[in-house]
TORTORBA-843697 format. One record per residue (C-alpha): residue in one letter; x, y, z. Coordinates in steps of 0.001 Angstrom, whole numbers, padded with zeros to 6 digits, always signed. Layout:
% residues N
aXYZ ...
This chain:
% residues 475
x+268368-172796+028929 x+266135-175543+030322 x+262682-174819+031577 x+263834-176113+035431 x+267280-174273+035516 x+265842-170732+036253 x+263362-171454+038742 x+265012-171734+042323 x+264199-174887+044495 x+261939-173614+047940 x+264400-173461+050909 x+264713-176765+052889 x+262913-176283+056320 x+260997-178990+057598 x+257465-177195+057337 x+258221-176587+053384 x+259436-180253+052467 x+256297-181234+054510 x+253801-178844+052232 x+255814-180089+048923 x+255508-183635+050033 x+251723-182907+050674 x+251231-181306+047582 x+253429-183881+045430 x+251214-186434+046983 x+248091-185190+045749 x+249736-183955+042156 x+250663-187310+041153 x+247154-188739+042065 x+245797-185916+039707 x+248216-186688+036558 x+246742-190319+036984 x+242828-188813+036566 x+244004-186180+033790 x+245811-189032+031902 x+242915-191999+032304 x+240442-188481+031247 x+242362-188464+028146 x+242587-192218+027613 x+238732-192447+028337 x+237609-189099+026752 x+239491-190771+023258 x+237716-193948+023571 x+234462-191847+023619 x+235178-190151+020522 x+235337-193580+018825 x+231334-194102+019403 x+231386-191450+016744 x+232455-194337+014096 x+231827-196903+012272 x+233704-198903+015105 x+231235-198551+018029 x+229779-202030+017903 x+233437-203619+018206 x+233813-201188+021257 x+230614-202798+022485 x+231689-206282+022138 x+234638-205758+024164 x+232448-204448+027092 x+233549-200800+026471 x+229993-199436+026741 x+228962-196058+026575 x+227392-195589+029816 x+230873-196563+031141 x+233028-194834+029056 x+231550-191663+029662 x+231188-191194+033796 x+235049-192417+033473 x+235910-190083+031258 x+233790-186477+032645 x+234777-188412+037094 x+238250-188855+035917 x+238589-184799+034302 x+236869-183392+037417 x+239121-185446+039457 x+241880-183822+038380 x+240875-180040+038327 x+239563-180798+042176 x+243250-182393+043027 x+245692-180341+041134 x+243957-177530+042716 x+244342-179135+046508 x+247448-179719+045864 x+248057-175956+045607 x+245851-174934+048353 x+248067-177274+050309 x+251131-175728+049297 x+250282-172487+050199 x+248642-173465+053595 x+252143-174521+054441 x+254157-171364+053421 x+251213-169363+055266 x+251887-171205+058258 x+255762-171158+057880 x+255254-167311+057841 x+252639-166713+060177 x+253874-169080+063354 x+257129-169735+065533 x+258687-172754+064088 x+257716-175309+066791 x+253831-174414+066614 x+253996-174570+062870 x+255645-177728+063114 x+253428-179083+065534 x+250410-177990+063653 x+251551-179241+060043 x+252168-182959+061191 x+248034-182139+061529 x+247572-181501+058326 x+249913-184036+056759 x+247841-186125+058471 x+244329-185155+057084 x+245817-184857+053856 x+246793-188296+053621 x+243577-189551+055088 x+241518-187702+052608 x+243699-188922+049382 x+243523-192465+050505 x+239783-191524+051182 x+239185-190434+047833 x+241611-192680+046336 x+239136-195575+047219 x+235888-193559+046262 x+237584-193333+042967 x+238692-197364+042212 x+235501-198545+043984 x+233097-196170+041812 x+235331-197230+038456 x+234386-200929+039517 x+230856-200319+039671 x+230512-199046+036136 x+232358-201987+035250 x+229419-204065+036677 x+226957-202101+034453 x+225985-199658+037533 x+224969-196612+037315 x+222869-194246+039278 x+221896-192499+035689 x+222369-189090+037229 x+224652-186353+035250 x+228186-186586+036708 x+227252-188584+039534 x+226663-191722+038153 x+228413-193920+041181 x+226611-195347+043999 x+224477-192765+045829 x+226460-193760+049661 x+229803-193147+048034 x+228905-189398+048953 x+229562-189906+052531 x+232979-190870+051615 x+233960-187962+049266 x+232267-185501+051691 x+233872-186757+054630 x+237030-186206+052364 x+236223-182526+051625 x+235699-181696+055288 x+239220-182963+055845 x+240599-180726+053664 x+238347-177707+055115 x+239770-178370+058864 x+243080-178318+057529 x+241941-174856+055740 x+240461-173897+058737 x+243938-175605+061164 x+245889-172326+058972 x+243539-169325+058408 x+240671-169589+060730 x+238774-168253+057539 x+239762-165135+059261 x+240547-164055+056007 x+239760-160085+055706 x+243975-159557+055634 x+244377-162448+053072 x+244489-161554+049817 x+242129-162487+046922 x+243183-166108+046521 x+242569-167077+050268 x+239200-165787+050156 x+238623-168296+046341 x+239703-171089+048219 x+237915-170570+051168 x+234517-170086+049480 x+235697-173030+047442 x+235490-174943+051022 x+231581-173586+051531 x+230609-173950+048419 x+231453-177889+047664 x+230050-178675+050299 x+226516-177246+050182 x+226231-177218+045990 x+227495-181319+046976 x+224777-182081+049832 x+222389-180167+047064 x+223203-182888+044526 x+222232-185121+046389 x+218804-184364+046907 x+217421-186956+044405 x+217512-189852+047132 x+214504-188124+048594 x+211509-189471+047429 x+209957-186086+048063 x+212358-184596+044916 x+212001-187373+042698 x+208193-187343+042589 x+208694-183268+041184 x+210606-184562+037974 x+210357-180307+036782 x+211890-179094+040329 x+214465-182459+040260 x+215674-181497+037057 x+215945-177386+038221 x+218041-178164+041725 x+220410-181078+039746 x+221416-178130+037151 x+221741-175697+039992 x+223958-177849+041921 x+226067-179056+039197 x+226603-175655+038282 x+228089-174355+041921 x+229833-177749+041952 x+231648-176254+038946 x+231871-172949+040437 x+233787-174492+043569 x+236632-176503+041600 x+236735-172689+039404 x+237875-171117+042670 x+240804-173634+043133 x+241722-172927+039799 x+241799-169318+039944 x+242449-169071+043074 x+245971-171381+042145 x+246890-168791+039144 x+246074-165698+041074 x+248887-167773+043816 x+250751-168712+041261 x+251196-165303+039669 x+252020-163808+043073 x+255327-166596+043207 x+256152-165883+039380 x+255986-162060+039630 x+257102-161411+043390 x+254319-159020+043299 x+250823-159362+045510 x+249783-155835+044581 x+247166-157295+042467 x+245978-159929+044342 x+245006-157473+047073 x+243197-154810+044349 x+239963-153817+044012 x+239867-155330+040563 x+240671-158256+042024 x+237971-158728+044514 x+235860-157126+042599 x+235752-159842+039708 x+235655-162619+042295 x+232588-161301+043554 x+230993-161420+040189 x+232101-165285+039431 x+230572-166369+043060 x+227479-164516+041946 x+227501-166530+039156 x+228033-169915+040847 x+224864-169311+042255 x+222558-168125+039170 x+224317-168932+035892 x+223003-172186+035376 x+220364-170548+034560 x+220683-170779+030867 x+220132-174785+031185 x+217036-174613+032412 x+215598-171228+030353 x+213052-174649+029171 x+211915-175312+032231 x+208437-174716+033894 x+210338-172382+036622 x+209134-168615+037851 x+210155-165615+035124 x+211675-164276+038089 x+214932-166728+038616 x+215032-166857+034663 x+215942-162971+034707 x+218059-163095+037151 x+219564-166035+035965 x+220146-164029+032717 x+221237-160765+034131 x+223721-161908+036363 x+225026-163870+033022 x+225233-160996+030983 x+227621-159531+034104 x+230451-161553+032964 x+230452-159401+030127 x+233209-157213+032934 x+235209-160203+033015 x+235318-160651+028968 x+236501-157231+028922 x+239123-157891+031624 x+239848-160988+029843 x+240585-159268+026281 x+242081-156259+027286 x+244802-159110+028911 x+244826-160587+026072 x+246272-157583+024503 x+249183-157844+026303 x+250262-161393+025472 x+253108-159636+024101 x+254421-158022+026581 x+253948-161387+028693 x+255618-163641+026307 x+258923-160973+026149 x+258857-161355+030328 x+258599-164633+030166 x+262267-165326+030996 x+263221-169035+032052 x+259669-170579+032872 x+258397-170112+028639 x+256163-173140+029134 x+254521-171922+032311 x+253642-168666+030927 x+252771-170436+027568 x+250539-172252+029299 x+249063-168782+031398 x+248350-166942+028282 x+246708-169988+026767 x+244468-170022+029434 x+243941-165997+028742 x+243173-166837+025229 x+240462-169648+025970 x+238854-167575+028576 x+238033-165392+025811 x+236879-167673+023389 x+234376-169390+026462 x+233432-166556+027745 x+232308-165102+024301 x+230168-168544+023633 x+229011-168101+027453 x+227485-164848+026868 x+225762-166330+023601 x+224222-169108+024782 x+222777-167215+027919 x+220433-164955+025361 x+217217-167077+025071 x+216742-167045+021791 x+220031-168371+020612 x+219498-170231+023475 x+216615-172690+022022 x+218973-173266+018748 x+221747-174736+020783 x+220572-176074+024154 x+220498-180137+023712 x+223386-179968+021050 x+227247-180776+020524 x+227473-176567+020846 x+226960-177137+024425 x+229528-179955+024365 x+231857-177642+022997 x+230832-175189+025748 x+232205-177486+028797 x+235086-179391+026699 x+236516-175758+026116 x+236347-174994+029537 x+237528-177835+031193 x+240896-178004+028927 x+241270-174695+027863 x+240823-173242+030953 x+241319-175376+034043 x+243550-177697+032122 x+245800-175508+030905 x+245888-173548+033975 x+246250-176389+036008 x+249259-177669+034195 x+251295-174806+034672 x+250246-174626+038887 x+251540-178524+038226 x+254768-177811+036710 x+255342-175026+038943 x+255063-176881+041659 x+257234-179697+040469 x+260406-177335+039844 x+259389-175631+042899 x+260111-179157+044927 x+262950-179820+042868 x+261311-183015+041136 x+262005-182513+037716 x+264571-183250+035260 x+266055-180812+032938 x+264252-180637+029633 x+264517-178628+026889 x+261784-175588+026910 x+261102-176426+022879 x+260286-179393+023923 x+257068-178411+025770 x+256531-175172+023835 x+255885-177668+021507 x+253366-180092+023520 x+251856-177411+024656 x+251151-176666+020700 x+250054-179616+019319 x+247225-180067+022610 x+246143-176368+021475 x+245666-177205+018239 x+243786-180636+019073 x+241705-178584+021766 x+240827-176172+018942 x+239757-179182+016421 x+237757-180585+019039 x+235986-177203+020098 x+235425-176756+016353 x+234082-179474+015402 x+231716-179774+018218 x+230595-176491+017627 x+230050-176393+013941 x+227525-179630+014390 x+225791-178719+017158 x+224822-175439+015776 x+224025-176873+012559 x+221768-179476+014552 x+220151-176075+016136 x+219345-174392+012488 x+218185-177314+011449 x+216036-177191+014335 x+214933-173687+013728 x+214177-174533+010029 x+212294-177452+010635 x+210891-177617+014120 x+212772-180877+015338 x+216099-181625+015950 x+218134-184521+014076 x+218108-188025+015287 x+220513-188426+017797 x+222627-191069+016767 x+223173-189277+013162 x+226349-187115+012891 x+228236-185985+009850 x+230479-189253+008293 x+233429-186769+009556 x+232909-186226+012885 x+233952-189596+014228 x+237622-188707+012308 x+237556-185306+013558 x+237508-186115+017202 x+239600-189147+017076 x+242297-186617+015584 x+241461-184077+018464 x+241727-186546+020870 x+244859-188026+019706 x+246353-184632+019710 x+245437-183649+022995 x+246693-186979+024535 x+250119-186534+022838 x+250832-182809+023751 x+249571-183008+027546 x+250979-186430+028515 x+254917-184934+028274 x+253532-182051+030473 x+251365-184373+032740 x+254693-186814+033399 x+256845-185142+035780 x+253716-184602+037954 x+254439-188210+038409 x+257573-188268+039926 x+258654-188348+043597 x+260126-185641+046148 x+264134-185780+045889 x+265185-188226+048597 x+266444-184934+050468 x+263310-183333+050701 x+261423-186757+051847 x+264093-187260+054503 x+263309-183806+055799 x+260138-184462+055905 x+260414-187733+057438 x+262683-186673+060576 x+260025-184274+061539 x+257011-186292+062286 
């Protein structure tokens, strides 16, 4: 049995080739970004050798390499998960409206949708060309030119009209993923405007309270691409099982309350150094120590891989991919709680650990999640070929066990940096890593490029001809 045969194609109305067309559109622009992540992210690990001056001499810099790599992996978690959200915002509208006003209101949002991918499309090639002039703004993550924020914003708000075009954010009926994505829509755009705050001279002369509101705002920028993502699987799920039961239960909201709370206060543990009130630092910590429920949640799933694997009927590499994600939820979560104690804190803050922290989290949980939305939707539109399910039980192997080398490896140095810390009162040079590492993350890196290109290449490919010409005829 093939992992395509068993899952049927969506029916052919106009509306749904429309929302697959919209949603293949900004799929394949999100493969591109997860692949180039990869490409970058292994080019990276080779500053860990011996080789780093020949990098150098080819113009491969560091300060390049690196806002490529992190711009290009947050790319793709903010796309793959639009590309849901636009999915769905077609099926809700199919459901929800006579067939000429849905028609009439989705040529709208195909509309939008384009706008903003060429939009962003452009913010992406003309930031990549700056680093390649040796700019950079020398801020965390948003290293392009500071007006390129107009652009991206003015992006975002596209998407939110066409979010607001569908639901109205009336969204006390909807169930738990509606209300992710919709305070995904917010919460962009004020944690974005937020980051932004360093043009002010005002903010730049207060280097302690600069440093505070740029960890604050990075950390509810990662809370907003979160919701996509969870918001996607708790969709996703819904498609997979038939079943909305739980995405309308207490448990449910419940848990997505306590992740927004912690958009807001769990970057806490970043700036636990900082000259900043005892007050914030509490709650900060507190609200950290909340997602203890969600670690419980996340285990007690855990103990029912079995049973999840054994249902797993015709999509095994989708639900591979789902209890992957269950697994490294656990594993971050764990490391989440540890590093938001103080104490342990001060060993690891500054080190690889905390490198280990986000490169665990941004594969083993979006990534992997946001693979399986992406090859859901491409056998939902019909896009893919037939492929042997071994084949990307497999991939989906070999990137676990990379991911695992890498979140190792980081780990184990950056905590030995913090003893040594402990011990002696300073930290290690900077530039001096075990002879090892360098190999280490190559081999990671290598890994995780072989196992999630196979499942990142039918993201690539075009609608069938039918669907496009459905599409087509209707605008």
């Amino acid at each position: 049995m093939t992992a395509a045969s068993s899952i049927p194609v969506a029916d052919s109305s106009p509306v749904a080739a429309m929302g697959r067309g919209v949603a293949a559109g900004f799929l394949r622009a999100a493969a591109v970004l997860l692949l180039a992540s990869l490409i970058f992210g292994l080019l990276v690990a080779t500053y860990y050798t011996p080789l780093a001056p020949r990098l150098n001499g080819l113009g491969l810099r560091l300060y390049l390499l690196r806002p490529l790599h992190t711009g290009a992996a947050i790319g793709w978690i903010y796309l793959g998960g639009m590309a849901m959200v636009h999915r769905w915002l077609f099926d809700h509208l199919e459901r929800t409206l006579a067939p000429e006003r849905a028609l009439a209101v989705a040529r709208g949002l195909v509309w939008r949708a384009r706008a903003q991918l060429w939009l962003w499309t452009a913010c992406v090639l003309i930031a990549a060309l700056a680093y390649a002039s040796g700019y950079t703004s020398g801020r965390e993550y948003l290293e392009y030119p500071p007006w390129l924020a107009l652009p991206i914003l003015a992006g975002w708000l596209l998407f939110a009209v066409n979010f607001a075009k569908v639901t109205g954010f009336a969204l006390a009926r909807l169930p738990v993923y509606a209300w992710m994505w919709g305070t995904s829509v917010f919460l962009f755009v004020f944690s974005f405007v937020e980051a932004h705050a360093w043009v002010l001279d005002w903010l730049l002369a207060r280097p302690v309270r600069d440093l505070a509101i740029q960890w604050k705002a990075m950390g509810s920028l990662v809370g907003s691409f979160n919701l996509l993502v969870y918001g996607s699987i708790a969709w996703l799920g819904t498609r997979l099982s038939g079943d909305e039961r739980y995405a309308r239960s207490h448990t449910a909201y419940a848990l997505f309350l306590v992740g927004v709370l912690n958009s807001f206060t769990n970057y806490g543990h970043h700036t636990y150094h900082l000259a900043q009130g005892e007050a914030m630092k509490w709650v900060s910590f507190v609200v950290s120590m909340s997602e203890i429920v969600i670690f419980a949640k996340v285990v007690w799933d855990c103990t029912r891989i079995g049973r999840a694997w054994a249902a797993r009927g015709g999509q095994p590499a989708i639900s591979a991919l789902l209890i992957a994600t269950t697994g490294w939820t656990a594993l971050q979560l764990l490391l989440a709680l540890v590093i938001s104690v103080p104490p342990l804190n001060a060993v690891v803050h500054g080190t690889l650990a905390i490198a280990a922290h986000s490169m665990g989290t941004l594969i083993g949980i979006d990534t992997m999640a946001m693979l399986a939305v992406g090859l859901w939707l491409v056998h939902e539109s019909g896009a893919a070929a037939p492929v042997v399910a071994a084949r990307r039980l497999f991939a989906i192997i070999v990137a676990n066990i990379g991911l695992a080398l890498l979140w190792a490896s980081l780990l184990w140095v950056g905590v030995g940096a913090g003893w040594q810390l402990l011990a002696s009162g300073r930290l290690p040079w900077i530039g001096v890593f075990p002879g090892w590492l360098g190999s280490a993350l190559i081999v990671a890196g290598s890994l995780l490029l072989a196992g999630i290109a196979p499942l990142a290449w039918p993201m690539l490919r075009r609608q069938p001809r039918s669907a496009r010409a459905i599409a087509a005829s209707c605008r």
